[in-house]
PAPAVEX-781914 format. One record per atom (N, C-alpha, C): residue in one letter; atom name; residue number from 1; z, x, y. Coordinates in Angstrom, 1 decimal, padded with zeros to 4 digits. Atoms other than C-alpha are relative to their C-alpha. Last residue first. Layout:
N
> res_atom_n_w_u_v
> A_CA_NUM_Z_X_Y
...
//
This chain:
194
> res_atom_n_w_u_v
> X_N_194_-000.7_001.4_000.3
> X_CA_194_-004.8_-024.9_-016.1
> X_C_194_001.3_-000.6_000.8
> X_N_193_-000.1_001.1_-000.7
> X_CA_193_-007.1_-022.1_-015.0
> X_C_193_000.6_-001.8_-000.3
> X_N_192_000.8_000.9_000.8
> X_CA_192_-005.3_-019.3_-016.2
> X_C_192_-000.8_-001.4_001.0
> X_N_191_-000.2_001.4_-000.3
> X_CA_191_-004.8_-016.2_-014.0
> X_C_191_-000.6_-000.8_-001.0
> X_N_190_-001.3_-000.3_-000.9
> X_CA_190_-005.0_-012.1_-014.2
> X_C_190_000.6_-001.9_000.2
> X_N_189_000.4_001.7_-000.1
> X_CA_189_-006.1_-012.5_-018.4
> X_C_189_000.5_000.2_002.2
> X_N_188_000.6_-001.2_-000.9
> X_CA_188_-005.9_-008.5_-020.0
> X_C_188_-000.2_-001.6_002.1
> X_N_187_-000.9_-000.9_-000.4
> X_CA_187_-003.4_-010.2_-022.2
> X_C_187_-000.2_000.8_001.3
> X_N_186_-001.3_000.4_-000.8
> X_CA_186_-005.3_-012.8_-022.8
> X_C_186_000.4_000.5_001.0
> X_N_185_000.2_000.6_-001.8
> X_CA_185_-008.2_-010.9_-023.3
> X_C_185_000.7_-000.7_000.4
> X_N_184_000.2_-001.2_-000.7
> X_CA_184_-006.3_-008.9_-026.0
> X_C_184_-000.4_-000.4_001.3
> X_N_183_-001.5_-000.6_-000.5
> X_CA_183_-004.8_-012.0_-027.8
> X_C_183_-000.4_000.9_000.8
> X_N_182_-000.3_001.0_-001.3
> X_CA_182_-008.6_-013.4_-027.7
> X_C_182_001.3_000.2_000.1
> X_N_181_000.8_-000.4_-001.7
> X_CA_181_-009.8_-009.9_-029.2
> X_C_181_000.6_-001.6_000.7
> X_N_180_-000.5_-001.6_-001.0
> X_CA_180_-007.3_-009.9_-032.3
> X_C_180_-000.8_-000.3_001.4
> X_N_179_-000.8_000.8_-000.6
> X_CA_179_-008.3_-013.7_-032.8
> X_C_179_000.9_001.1_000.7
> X_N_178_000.5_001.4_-001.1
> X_CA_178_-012.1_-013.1_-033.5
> X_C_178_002.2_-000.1_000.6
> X_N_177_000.5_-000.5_-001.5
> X_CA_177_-010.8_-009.5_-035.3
> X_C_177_-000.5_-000.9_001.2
> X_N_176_-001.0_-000.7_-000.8
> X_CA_176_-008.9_-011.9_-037.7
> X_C_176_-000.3_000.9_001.2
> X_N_175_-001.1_001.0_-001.0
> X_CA_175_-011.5_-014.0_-038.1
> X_C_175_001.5_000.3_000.4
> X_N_174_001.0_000.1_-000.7
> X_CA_174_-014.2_-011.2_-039.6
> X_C_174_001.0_-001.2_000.8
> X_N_173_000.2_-000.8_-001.0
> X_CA_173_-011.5_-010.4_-041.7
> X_C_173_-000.3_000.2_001.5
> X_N_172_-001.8_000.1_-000.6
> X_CA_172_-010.2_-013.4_-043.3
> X_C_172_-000.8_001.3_000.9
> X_N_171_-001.0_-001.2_000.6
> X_CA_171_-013.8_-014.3_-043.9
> X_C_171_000.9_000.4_000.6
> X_N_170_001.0_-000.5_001.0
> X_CA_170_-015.6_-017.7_-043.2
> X_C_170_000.6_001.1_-000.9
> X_N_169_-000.9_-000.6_000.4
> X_CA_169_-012.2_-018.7_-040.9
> X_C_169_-001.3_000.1_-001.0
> X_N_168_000.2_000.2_001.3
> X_CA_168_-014.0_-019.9_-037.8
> X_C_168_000.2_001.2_-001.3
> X_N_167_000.0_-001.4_001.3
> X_CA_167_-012.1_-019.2_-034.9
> X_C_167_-000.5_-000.8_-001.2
> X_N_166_-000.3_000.5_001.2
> X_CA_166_-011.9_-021.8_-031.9
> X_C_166_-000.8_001.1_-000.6
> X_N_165_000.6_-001.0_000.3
> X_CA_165_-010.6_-020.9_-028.3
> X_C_165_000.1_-000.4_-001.4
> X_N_164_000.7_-000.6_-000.4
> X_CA_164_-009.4_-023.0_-025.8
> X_C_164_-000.7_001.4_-000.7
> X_N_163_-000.7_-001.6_000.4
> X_CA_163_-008.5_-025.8_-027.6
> X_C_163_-001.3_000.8_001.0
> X_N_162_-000.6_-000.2_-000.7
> X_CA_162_-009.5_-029.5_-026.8
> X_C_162_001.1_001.1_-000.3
> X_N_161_000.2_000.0_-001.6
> X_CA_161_-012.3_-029.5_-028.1
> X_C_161_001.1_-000.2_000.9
> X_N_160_000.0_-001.3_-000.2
> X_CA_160_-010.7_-029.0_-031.7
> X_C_160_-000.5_000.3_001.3
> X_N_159_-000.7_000.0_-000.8
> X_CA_159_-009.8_-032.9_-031.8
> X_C_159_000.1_002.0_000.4
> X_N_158_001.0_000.7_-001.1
> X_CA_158_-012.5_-034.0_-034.2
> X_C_158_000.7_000.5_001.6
> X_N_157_001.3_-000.8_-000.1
> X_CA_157_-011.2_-031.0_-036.5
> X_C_157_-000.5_-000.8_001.2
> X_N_156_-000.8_-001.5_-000.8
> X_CA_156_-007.6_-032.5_-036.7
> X_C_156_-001.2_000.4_000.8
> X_N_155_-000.4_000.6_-001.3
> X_CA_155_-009.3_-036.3_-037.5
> X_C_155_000.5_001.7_001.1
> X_N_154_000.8_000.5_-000.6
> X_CA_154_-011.0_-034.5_-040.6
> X_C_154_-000.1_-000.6_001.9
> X_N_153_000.6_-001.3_-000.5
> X_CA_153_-008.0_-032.7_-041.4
> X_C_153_-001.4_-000.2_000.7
> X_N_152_-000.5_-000.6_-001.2
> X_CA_152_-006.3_-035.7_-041.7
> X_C_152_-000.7_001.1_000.3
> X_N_151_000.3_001.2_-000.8
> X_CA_151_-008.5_-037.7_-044.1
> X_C_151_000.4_000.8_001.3
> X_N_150_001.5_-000.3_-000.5
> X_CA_150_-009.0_-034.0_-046.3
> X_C_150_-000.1_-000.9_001.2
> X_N_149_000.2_-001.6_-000.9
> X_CA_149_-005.0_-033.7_-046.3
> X_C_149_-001.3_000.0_000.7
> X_N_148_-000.6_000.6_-001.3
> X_CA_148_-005.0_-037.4_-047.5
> X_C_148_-000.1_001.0_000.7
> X_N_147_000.7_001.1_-000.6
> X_CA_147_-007.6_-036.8_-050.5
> X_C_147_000.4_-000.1_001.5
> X_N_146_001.2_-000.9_-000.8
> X_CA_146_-005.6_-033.4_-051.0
> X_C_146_-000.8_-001.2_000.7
> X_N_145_-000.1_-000.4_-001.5
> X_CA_145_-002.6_-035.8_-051.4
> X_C_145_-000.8_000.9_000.3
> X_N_144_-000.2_000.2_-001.2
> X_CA_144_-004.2_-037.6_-053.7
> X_C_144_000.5_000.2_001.2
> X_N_143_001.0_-000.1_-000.5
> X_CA_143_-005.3_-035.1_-056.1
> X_C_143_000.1_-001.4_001.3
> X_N_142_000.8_001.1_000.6
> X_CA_142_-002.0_-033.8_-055.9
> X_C_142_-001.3_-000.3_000.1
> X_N_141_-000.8_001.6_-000.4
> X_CA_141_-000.4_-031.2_-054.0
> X_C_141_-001.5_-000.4_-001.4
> X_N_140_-001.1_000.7_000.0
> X_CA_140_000.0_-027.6_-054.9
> X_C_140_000.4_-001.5_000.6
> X_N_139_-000.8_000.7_001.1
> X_CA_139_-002.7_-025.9_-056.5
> X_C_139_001.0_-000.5_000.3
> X_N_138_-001.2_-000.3_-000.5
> X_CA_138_-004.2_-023.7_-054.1
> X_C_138_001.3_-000.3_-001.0
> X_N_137_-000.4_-001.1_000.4
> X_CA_137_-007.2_-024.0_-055.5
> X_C_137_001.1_000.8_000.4
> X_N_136_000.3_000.3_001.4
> X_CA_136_-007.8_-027.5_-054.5
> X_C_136_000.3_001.3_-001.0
> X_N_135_-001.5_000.8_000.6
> X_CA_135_-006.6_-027.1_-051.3
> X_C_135_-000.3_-000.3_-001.7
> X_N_134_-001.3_-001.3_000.2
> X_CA_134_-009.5_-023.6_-051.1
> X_C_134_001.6_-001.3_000.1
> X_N_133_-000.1_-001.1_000.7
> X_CA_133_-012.3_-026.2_-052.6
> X_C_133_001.5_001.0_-000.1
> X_N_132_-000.4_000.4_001.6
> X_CA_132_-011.7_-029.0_-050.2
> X_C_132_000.3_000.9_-001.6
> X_N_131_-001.5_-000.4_-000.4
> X_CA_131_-011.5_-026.5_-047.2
> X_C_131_-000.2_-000.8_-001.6
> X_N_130_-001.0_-000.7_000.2
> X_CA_130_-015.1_-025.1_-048.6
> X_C_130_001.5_-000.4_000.0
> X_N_129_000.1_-001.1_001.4
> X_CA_129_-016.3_-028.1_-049.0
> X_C_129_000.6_000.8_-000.1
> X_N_128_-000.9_000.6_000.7
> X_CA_128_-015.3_-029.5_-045.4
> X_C_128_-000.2_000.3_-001.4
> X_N_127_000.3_001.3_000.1
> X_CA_127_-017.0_-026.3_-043.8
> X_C_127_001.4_-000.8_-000.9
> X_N_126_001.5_-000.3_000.4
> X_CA_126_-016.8_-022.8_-043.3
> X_C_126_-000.5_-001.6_000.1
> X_N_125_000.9_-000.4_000.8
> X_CA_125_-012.9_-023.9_-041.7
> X_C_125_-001.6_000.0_-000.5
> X_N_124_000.9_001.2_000.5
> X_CA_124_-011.9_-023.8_-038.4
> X_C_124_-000.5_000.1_-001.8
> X_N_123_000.4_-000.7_000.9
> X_CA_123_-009.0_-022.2_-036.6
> X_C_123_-000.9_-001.3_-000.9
> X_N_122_-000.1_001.0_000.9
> X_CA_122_-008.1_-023.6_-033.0
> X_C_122_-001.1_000.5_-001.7
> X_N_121_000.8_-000.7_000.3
> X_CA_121_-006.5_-021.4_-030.4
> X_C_121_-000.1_-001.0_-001.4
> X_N_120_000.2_000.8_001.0
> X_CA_120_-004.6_-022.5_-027.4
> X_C_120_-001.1_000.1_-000.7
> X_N_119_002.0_-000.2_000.6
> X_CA_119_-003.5_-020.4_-025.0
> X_C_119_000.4_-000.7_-001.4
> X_N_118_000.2_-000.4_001.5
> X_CA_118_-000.3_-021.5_-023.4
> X_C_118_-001.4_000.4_-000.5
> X_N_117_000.7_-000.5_000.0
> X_CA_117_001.5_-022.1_-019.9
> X_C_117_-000.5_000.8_-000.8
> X_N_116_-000.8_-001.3_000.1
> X_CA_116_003.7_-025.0_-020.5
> X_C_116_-001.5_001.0_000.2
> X_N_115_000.3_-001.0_-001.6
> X_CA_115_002.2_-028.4_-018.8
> X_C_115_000.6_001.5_-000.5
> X_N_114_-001.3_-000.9_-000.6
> X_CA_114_004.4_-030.3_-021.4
> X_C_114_-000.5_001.3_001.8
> X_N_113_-000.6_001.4_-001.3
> X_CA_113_001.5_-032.5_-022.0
> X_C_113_001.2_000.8_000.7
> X_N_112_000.7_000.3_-001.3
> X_CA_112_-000.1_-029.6_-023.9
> X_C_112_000.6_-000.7_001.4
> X_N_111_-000.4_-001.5_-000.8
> X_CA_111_003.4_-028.5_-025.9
> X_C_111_-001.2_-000.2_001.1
> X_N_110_-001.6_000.5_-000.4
> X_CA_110_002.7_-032.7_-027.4
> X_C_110_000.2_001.5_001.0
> X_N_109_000.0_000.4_-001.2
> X_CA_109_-000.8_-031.4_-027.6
> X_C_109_001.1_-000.9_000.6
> X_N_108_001.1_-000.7_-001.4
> X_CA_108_-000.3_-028.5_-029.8
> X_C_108_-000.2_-001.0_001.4
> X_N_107_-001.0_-000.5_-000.8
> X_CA_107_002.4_-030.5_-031.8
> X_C_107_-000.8_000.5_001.2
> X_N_106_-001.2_000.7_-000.5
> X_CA_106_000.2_-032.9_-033.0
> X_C_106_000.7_000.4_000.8
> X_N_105_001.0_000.5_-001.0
> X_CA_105_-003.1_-030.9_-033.7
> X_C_105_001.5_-000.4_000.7
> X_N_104_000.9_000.9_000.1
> X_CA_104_-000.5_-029.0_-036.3
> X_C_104_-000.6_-000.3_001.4
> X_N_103_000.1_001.6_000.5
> X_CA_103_001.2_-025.8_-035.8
> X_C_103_-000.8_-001.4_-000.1
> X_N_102_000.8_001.0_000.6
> X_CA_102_001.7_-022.2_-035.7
> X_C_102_000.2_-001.3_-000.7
> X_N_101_000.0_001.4_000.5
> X_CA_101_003.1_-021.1_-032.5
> X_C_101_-001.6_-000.3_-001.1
> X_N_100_000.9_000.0_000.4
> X_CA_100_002.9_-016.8_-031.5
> X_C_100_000.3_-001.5_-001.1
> X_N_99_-000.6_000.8_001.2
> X_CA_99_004.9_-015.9_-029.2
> X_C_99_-001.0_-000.5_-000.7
> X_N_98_001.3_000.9_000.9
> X_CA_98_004.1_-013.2_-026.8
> X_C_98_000.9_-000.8_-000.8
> X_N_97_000.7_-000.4_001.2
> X_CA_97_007.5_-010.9_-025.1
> X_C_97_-000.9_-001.3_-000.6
> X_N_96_001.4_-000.6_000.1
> X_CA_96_007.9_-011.1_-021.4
> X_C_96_-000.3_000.2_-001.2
> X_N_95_-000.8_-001.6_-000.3
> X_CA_95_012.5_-011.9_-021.3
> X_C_95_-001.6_001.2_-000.2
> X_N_94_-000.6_-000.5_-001.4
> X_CA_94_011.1_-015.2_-020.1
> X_C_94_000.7_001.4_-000.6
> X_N_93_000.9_-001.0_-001.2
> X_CA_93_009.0_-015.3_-023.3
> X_C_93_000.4_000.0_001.1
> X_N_92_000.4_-001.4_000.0
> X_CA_92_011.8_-014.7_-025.7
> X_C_92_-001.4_000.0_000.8
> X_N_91_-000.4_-001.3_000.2
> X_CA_91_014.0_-016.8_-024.7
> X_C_91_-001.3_000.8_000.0
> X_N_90_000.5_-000.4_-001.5
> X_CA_90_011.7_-019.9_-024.2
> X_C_90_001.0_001.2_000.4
> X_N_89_001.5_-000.1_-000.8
> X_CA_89_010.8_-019.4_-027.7
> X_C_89_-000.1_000.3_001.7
> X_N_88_000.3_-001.3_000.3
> X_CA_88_014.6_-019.2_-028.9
> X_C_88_-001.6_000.3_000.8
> X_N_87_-000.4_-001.1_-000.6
> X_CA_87_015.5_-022.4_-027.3
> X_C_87_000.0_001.5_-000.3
> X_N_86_000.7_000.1_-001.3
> X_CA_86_012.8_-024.7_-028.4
> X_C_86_000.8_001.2_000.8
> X_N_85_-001.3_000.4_-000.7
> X_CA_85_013.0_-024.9_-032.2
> X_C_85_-000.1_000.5_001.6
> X_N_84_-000.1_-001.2_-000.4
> X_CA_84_009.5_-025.8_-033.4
> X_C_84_001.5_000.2_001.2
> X_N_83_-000.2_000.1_-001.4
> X_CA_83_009.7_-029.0_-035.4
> X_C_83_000.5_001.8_000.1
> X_N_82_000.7_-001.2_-000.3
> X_CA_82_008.2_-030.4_-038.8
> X_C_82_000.8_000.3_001.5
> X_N_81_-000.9_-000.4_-001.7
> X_CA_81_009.9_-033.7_-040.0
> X_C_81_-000.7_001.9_-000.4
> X_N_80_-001.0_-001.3_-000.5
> X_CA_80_008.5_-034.7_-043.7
> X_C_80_-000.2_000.4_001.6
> X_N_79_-001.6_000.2_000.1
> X_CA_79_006.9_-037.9_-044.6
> X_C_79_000.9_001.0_-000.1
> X_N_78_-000.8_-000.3_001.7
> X_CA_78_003.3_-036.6_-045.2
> X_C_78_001.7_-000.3_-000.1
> X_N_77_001.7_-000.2_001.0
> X_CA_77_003.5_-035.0_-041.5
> X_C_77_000.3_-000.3_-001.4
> X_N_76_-000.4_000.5_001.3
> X_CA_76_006.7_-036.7_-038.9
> X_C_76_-001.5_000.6_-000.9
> X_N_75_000.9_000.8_000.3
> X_CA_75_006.3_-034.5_-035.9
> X_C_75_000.5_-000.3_-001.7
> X_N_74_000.0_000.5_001.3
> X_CA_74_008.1_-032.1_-033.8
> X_C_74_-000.8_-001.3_-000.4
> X_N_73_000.5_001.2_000.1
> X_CA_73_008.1_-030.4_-030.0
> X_C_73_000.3_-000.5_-001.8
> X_N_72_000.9_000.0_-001.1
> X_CA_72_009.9_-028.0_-028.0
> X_C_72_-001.2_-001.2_-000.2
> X_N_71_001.0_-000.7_000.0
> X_CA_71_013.2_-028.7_-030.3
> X_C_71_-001.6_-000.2_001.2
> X_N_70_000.1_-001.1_000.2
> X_CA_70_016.2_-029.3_-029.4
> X_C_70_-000.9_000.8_-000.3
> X_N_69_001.0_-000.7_-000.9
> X_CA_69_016.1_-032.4_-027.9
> X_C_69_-000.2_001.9_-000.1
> X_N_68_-000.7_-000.9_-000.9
> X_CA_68_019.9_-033.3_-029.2
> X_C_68_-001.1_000.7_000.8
> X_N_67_-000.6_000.9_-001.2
> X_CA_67_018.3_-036.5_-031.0
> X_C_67_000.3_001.1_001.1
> X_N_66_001.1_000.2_-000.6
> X_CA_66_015.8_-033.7_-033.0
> X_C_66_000.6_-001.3_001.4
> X_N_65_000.3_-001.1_-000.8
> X_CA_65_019.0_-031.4_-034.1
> X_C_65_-001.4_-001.1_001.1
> X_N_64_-001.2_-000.8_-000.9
> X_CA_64_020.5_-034.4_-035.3
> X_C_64_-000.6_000.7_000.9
> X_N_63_-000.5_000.9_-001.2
> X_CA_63_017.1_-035.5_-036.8
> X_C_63_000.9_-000.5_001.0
> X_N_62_001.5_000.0_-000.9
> X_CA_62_016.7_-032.2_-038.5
> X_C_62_-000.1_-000.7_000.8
> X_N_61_-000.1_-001.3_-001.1
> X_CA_61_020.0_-031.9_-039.7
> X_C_61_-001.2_-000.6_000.9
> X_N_60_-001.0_000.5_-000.9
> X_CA_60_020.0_-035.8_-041.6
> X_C_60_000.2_001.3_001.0
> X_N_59_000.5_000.8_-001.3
> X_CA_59_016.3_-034.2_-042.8
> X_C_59_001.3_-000.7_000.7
> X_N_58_-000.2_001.5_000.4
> X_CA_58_018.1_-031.5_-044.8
> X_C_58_-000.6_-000.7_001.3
> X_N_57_-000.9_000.5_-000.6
> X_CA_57_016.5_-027.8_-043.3
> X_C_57_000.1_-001.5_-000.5
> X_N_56_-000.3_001.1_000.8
> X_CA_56_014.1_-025.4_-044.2
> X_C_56_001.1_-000.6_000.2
> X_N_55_-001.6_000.5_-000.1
> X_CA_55_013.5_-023.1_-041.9
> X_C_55_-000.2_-001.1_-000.4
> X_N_54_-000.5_000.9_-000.9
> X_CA_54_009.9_-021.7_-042.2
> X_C_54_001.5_-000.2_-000.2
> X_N_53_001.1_000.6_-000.7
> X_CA_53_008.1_-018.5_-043.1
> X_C_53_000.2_-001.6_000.1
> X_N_52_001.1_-001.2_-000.1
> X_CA_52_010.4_-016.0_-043.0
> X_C_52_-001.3_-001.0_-000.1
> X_N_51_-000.4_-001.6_-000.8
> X_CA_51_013.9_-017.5_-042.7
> X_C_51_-001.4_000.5_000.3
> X_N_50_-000.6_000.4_-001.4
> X_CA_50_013.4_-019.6_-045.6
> X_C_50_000.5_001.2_001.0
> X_N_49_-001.2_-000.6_000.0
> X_CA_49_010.8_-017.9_-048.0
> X_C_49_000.6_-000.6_001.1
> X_N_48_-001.1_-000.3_-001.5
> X_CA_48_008.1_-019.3_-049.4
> X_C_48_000.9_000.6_000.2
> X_N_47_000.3_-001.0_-000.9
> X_CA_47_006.3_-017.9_-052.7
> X_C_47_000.7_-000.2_001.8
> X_N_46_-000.2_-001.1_000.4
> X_CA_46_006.1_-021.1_-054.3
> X_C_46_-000.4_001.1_001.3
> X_N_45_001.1_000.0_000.9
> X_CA_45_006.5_-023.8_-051.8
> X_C_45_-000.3_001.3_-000.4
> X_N_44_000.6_-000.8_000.3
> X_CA_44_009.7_-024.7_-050.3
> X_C_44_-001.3_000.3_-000.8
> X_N_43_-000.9_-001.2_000.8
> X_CA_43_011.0_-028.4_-050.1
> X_C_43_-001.4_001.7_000.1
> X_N_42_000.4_-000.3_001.4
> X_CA_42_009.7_-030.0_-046.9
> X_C_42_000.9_001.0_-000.7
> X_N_41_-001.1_000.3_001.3
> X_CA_41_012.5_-030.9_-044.4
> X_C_41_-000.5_000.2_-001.0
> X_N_40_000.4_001.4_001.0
> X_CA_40_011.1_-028.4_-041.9
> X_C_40_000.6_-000.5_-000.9
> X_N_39_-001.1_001.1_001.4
> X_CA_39_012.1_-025.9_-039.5
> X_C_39_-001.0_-001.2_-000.3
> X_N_38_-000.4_001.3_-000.2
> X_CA_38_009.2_-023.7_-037.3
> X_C_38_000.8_-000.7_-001.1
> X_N_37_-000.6_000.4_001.8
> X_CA_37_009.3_-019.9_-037.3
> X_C_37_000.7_-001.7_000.1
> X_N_36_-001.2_001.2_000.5
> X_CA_36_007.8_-018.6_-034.3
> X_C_36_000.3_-000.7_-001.7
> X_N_35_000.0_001.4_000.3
> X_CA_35_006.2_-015.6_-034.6
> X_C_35_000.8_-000.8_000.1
> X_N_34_000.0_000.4_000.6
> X_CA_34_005.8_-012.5_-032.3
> X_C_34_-000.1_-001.3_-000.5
> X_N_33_000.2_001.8_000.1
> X_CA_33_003.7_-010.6_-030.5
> X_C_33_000.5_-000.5_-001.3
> X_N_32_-000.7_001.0_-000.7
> X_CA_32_004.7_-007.3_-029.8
> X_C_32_-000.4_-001.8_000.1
> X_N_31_-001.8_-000.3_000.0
> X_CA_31_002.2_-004.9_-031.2
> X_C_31_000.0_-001.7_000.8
> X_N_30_-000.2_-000.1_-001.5
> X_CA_30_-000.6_-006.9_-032.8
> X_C_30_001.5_000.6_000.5
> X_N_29_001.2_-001.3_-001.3
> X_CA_29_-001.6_-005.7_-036.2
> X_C_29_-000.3_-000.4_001.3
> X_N_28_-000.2_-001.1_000.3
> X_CA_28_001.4_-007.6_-038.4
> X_C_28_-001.2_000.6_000.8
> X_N_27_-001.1_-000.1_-000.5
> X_CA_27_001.4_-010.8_-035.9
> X_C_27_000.2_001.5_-000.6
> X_N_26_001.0_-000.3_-001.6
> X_CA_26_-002.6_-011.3_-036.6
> X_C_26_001.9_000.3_000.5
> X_N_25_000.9_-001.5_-000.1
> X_CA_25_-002.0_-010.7_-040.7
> X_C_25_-000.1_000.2_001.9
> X_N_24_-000.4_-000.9_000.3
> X_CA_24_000.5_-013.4_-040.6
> X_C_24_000.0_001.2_-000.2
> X_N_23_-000.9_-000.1_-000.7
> X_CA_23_-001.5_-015.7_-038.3
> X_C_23_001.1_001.5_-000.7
> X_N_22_000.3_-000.8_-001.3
> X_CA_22_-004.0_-015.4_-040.4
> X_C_22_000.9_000.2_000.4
> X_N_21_000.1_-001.1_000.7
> X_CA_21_-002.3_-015.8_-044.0
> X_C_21_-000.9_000.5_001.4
> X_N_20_-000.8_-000.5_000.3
> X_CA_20_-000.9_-019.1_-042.4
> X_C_20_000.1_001.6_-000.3
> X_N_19_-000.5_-000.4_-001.3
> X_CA_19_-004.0_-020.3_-040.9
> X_C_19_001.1_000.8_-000.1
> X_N_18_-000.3_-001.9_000.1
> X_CA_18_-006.0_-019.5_-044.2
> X_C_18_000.7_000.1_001.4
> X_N_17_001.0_-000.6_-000.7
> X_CA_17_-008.3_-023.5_-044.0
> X_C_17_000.6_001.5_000.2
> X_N_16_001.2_-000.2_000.7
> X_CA_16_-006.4_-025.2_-046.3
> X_C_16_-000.4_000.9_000.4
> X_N_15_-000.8_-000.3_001.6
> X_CA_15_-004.2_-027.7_-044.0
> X_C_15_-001.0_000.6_-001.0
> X_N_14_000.4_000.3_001.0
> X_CA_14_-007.0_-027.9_-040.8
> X_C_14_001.1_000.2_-001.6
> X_N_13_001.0_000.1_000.8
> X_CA_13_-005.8_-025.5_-038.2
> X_C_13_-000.1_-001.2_-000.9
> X_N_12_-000.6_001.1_001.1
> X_CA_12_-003.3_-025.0_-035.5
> X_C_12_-001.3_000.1_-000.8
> X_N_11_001.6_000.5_000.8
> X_CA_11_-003.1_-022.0_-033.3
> X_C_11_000.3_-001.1_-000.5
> X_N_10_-000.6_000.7_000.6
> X_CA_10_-000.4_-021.7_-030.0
> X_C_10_-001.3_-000.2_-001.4
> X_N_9_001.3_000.0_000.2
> X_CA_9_-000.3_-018.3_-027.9
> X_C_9_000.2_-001.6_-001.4
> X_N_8_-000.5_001.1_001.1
> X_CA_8_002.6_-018.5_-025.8
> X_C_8_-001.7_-000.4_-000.3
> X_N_7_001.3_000.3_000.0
> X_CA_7_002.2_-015.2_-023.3
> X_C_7_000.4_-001.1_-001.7
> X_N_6_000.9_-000.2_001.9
> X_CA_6_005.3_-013.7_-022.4
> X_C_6_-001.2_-001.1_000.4
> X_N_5_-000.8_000.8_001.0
> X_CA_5_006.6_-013.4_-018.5
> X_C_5_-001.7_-000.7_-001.1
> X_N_4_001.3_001.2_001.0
> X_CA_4_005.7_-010.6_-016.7
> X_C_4_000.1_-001.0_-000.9
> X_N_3_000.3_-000.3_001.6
> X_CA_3_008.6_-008.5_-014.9
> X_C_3_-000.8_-001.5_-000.5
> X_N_2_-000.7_000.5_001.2
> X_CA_2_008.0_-008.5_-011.2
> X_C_2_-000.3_-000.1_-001.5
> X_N_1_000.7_000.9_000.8
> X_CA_1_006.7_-005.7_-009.4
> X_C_1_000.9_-000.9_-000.8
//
């Protein structure tokens, strides 16, 4: 039998909406699936950690690294460079281990066009109230750039039909067992139709 090659699970969500604190909870109670860890030139935000929950990076690197095609895909968000680096991912799922991409609408269908073979999972929040509410209580941008967050997240959400699986984040719990079972039928998956 040949050896099984990994499973590239991709979410994106809405800025706000708990994708980060999913995903984080959905990598610690799945075996073997891990995360990617996307570079950015944003500065850190309390509690980040480089290395752990992105690679922070001067934007003269970033766009080095982004002429040399090094990453699988990237995006300008809010005048900062975002980008998932490309040769570790396709490491680790030709050697069969999961990956687990979290990033904007943007990159998701930039990795679409690519034809890679991915599941695509799209996290929703309760509503626009609520997301307004939880960037607002987050505390870390302005009240215009929540304004801008809410414009884009708007456009993000119109574009959730084209995911194959969408999670509403009502309670962290109740949407973590929604994303535990669509890593499991994956898994269990014998063919995609894409």
């Amino acid at each position: 039998m040949t050896k099984k090659k990994g499973k590239l699970f991709i979410i994106s969500a809405p800025s706000g909406s708990g994708k980060t604190t999913l995903c984080a909870n959905l990598v610690e109670s799945v075996d073997s699936l891990y995360r990617s860890i996307s570079m950015t030139t944003r500065a850190p935000r309390p509690g980040e950690q480089d290395g752990m929950d992105y690679i922070f990076i001067e934007k003269p690197e970033f766009i080095k690294r982004q002429k040399r095609n090094e990453f699988l895909e990237w995006a300008k968000v809010f005048n900062e460079y975002y980008g998932t680096p490309k040769k570790h991912i396709m490491h680790m799922l030709k050697r069969g281990s999961d990956v687990l991409l979290s990033i904007d609408v943007q990159g998701a269908m930039k990795i679409k066009r690519l034809k890679l073979d991915a599941v695509y999972i799209f996290i929703l929040p309760p509503s626009i109230e609520m997301l307004k509410e939880r960037l607002i209580n987050r505390s870390t941008d302005s009240k215009k750039a929540i304004q801008q967050r809410l414009a884009v997240s708007k456009k993000e959400i119109s574009c959730s039909d084209k995911y194959d699986y969408i999670v509403v984040n009502n309670r962290l719990e109740s949407a973590l067992d929604s994303l535990r079972a669509v890593v499991v039928a994956e898994r269990c998956r014998v063919k995609r139709n894409h």
